[in-house]
Steps between C-alpha positions, in 0.01 A plus 500: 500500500806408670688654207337803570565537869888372436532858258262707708765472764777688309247828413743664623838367277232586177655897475652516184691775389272759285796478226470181362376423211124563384168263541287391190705655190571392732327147411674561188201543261617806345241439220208597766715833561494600133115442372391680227143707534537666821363817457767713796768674514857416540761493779782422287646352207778176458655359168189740357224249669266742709430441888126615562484665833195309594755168428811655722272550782366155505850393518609751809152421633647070528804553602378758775278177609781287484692716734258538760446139504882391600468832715144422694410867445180625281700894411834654417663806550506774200869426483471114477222560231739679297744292535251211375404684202857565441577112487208404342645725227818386530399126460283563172740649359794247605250238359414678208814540367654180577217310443538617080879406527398167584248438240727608258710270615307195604604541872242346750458369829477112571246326726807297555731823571211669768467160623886509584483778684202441730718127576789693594322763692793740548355824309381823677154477376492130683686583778259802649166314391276323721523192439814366773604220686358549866831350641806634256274809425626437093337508196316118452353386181319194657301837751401644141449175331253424792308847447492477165336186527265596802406807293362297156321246712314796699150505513373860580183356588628314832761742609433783733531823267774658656731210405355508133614884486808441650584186273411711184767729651770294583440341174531847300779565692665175384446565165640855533842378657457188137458784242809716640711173558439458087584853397798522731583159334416650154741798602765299611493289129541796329795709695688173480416505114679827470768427775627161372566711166833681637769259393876558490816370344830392580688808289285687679546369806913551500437848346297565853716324707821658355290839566434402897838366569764733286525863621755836462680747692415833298623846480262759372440854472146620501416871413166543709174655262483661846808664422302715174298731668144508325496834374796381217220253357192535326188236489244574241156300459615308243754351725269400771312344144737293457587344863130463520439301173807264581294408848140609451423123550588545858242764533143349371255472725223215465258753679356872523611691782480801651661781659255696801618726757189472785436676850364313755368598848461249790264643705591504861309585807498872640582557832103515554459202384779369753346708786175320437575152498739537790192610714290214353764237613526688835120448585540168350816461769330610786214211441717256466641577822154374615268299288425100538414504137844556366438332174202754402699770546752395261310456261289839574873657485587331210805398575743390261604202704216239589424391834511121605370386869806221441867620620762499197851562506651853506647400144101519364484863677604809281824596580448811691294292660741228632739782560319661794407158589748504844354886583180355572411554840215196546172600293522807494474702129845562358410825279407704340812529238662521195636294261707658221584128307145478413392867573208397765388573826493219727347384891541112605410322821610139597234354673649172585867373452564169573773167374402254276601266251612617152382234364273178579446127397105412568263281349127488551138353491208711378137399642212644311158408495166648430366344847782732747382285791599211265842686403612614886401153627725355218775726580491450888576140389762550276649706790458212794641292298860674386521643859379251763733236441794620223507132375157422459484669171726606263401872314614369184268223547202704580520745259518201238142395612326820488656549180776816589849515368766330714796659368606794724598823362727791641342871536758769509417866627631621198178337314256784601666749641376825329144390500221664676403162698203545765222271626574093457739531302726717774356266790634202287814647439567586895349199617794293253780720556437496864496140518812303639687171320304215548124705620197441378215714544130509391417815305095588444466770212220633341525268213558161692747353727855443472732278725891564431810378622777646480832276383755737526624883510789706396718844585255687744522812429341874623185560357277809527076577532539843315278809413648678265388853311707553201347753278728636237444862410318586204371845317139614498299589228564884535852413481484298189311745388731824578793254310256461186435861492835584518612285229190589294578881498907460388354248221232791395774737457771280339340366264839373301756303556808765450239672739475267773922420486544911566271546778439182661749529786392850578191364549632240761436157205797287435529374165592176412637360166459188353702406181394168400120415582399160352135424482598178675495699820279462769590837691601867427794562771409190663147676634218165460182642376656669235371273168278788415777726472712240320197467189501877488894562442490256177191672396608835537747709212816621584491854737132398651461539800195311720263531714540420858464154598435346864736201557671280784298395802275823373799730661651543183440812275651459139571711217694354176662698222607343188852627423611267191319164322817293369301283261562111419819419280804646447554835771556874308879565449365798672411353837844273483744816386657529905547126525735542156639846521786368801576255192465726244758739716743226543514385112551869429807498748642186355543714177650759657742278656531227167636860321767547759580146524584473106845496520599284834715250433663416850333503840712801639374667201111392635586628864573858378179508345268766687318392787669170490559244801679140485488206727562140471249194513547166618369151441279635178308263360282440167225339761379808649483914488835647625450756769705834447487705824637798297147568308355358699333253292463117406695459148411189290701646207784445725468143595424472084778679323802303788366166367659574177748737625869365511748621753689841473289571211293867515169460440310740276211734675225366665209633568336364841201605728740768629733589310765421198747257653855409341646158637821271490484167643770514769490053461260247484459207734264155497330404784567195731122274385516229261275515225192230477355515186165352640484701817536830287243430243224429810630840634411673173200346453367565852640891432295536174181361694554663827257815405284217271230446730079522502516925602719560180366234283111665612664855446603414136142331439357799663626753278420295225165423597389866470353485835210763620432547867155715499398397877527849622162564316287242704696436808 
């Protein structure tokens, strides 16, 4: 039990970020994931083993748990649930794929090896959990040893039922920070596998060196492809063919996507709509102005800011708010007006301002009993006896015999500011942050009786009792309505997509394009709501055009065209021929200019060539891409061909990025470093496995592991 109250203390340190690694697959029993009978369909598709969907949404529905434990919430946002399914994805695929790398390999994780890294208790994973040292606020074994323990000797039977569920929980949530320390583990094994197989050599460590350290002073002549207008050239298909084949590789895409050009209408409120609700928060104004029951009428405006009976900081208030604070002329209503950051129409009234602490050190005894003569009698003593004689009885004492915590604890304003807080819970919260150091005061609730002293206080501050009316504007129903019809009619009429690209801006739509839709996307132009919308563009055929579908916060009216379906594999020459045709242009030119070039045999000879322009470049080097500010372009043909180049000699044409250069080495010079034949072999090796790491290693495995995402269809 102790255990338990040690960890319950750092709820707060138990947010975790949503992007670590998954729970349960999590536990590593991939076997469970890939049963055999299950009569479903599927979401997807890894090294050609099936996930049922049934299966996947077990998975998002524990590690959805997992993260409201750490978080002490029970829901999260649409966002955040994407974002889970996302990683949840993300992880069984990670541990999919490496997890059949290692068995072909015989790479596991210890006892011994997870043991070592719960002693040393420096990773992540450790770091944010629960289970800390109260003083250094680290990461301590012997606090998880200790719960461990406390958690197999538990006997549900004796403990209350709340700490049975919440020991079930904390235990989960142990095991879900055990199974991602083992496939992070399992991760690491392998990338170091691959990593620790880039080894070097000492000829080719001097070869690298000697291409660092030596460098040139070059003359050259470039003649610019720039220089040949286009109309001199000719590109046929078959030359765009050919660029294509050479890099097609470059250009396969694991995944179907697809190419929609969609209209969507945010409905906005009419200047009706505006008119109304600005009379509605006028009458709502003018009551405020007089009414004793101030947090009824809040809530019978509904506002968007919740009224608490306990003063907060002006920092809690909505900004407009805290703005107009100093315009406040005592109680009376500030408003009537609007607020263009958050499009509302607003009325506040401060019905008390006063200083108190920001923050406050207390501690406290609780007296409850059935008999409440029993309990105020029993409280009265408690009382006497703290303030009739300040050394007759120590608090800490006291609370020890009636069986209340002694430690105190600091409450900071920041803590519940926000909250609608009325009743006891705003008469406790007065009563302790009007208390003075070193006060103690009886407090008599509805549920018992409470006697607190007060230990210490910090930064007084401004606080405010405020009523405030914030009710952003919204549309009515005749106005959605009027939008739909609207939107309905144009659809009716252009019924095709060349259609609705001709007349859509006459009819006051904006179309948008989007090239590259995955079916890993949650949104369509970043509207939420849209999933609908998402299944229909991969069901639809290229040219269809849909129906119109309600999405957003329902203020969102959609309608999708499908333009173009680029299938899995390799992309059509056809949709890559303006990425290549620049190319294609520029080979043509190099030719043209190759022809000309045929009988230059000196470099004065090169600068009368057509178009031509020379310069001179310094401190060249085989190491990296010369720069030619002439082109402009960066020329690693250059740095190439003046490696083997000797001085004074004329260098045959060259064809760069842009253009054909002629060179002479003006001289060539070695650096000033001394070479260390050690030192430059670790410097190659930690070049070659600089871009080795898990992303590429999991984007090779990924490609090879045939991957298929179908989530769009269920989620």
């Amino acid at each position: 039990m102790a255990t338990l109250q040690s960890i319950r203390k750092h709820g707060a340190a138990l947010v975790i970020v949503i992007g670590i690694a998954l729970f349960a697959f999590i536990a590593g029993d991939a076997a469970k994931v890939f049963q055999p009978g299950m009569n479903s369909q599927n979401v997807g598709e890894i090294n050609g083993k099936k996930i049922e969907v049934q299966q996947f949404q077990q998975l998002v529905e524990e590690y959805t748990q997992a993260i409201n434990f750490v978080r002490g919430t029970n829901s999260l946002t649409e966002a955040e649930n994407a974002q889970i399914k996302d990683e949840v994805w993300n992880t069984l695929v990670t541990n999919t794929l490496i997890g059949t790398e290692a068995d072909k390999l015989g790479l596991t994780v210890t006892t011994a090896e997870l043991q070592a890294v719960i002693d040393a208790g420096t990773d992540p994973l450790l770091a944010q959990s629960a289970f800390r040292n109260q003083s250094t606020g680290l990461f301590d074994r012997d606090v998880l040893m200790k719960f461990l323990a406390e958690y197999a000797a538990m006997d549900p039977e004796i403990m209350p039922a709340e700490y049975v569920e919440y020991y079930h929980q904390l235990y989960n949530y142990w095991k879900f920070i055990e199974n991602n320390l083992i496939s992070s583990l399992l991760m690491q094994k392998y990338e170091a596998l691959v990593v620790e197989s880039q080894f070097s050599n000492p000829v080719a460590a001097e070869y690298n060196f000697n291409a660092r350290n030596n460098h040139a002073e070059v003359k050259y002549t470039v003649v610019p492809f720039s220089s040949v207008p286009d109309s001199l050239v000719k590109v046929s298909n078959s030359d765009i063919k050919r660029l294509y084949d050479a890099k097609k590789e470059l250009y396969k895409q694991p995944a179907e996507t697809r190419v929609i050009k969609y209209i969507d209408v945010a409905v906005k409120p009419s200047q009706a709509d505006r008119d109304e609700l600005l009379a509605e928060v006028n009458e709502y104004a003018s009551q405020l102005a007089t009414t004793d029951e101030v947090a009824a009428l809040v809530r019978l405006a509904n506002s968007e800011v919740a009224y608490s009976a306990v003063p907060v900081t002006a920092n809690a208030l909505p900004e407009d708010v805290a703005t107009r604070l100093d315009s406040v002329n005592g109680s009376e209503v500030y408003g009537p007006y609007y607020n263009a950051a958050d499009d509302s129409y607003n009325a506040f009234r401060i019905l008390n301002k006063v200083q108190q602490p920001d923050s406050v050190q207390y501690r406290q005894i609780s007296v409850i009993d059935n008999d409440a003569t029993l309990a105020a009698e029993r409280a009265d003593s408690i009382y006497r006896a703290l303030t009739a004689r300040r050394d007759a009885a120590k608090f800490a004492d006291l609370a020890e015999k009636y069986g209340q915590p002694t430690e105190a604890a600091w409450l900071s304003t920041a803590n519940f500011e926000g909250a609608a807080i009325e009743g006891d819970n705003a008469t406790y919260l007065n009563t302790l942050f009007s208390m003075k150091k070193g006060e103690t005061r009886q407090l008599n609730l509805g549920g018992g009786h409470l006697i607190i002293e007060v230990l210490d206080t910090k930064n007084p501050v401004e606080k405010y009792e405020a009523a405030v009316i914030k009710r952003p504007a919204y549309f009515s129903n005749e106005t959605y309505a009027e939008a739909y019809n609207q939107l309905s009619a144009f659809v009716a009429s252009n019924q095709t997509l060349e259609d609705i690209e001709a007349n859509a801006e006459e009819a006051g739509f904006r179309l948008y394009p989007i090239a590259e839709l995955n079916n890993a996307a949650h949104t369509i132009g970043g509207v939420q709501g849209t999933r609908e919308a998402l299944r229909w563009a991969f069901g639809a055929e290229k040219g269809e055009v849909s129906q119109i579908f309600e999405a957003g916060d329902n203020d969102h009216l959609m309608v999708i065209a499908v333009a173009d379906i680029h299938k899995a594999g390799y992309r059509p020459v056809a949709d890559m021929a303006d990425m290549f045709r620049h190319q294609a242009l520029n080979d043509k030119k190099a030719e043209k200019i190759l022809a000309e070039a045929k009988k230059v045999t000196t470099m004065d000879e090169a600068t009368a060539l057509s178009g031509a322009k020379n310069d001179v470049l310094r401190r060249v080097s085989f190491s990296s891409p010369a720069y030619v500010s002439k082109t402009p372009a960066n020329e690693p043909a250059i740095s190439g061909a003046v490696a083997s180049l000797e001085e004074g000699v004329l260098s045959a044409p060259i064809k760069g990025n842009g253009g054909i250069y002629f060179l002479e080495v003006v001289k060539k010079e070695a650096g000033n470093a001394t070479f260390d034949a050690a030192a430059e072999q670790k410097t190659l090796e930690t070049t070659a496995t600089r871009n080795i790491n898990s992303n590429t290693i999991l984007n090779e495995l990924y490609r090879k592991g045939e991957v298929k995402d179908n989530r769009y269809l269920f989620f």
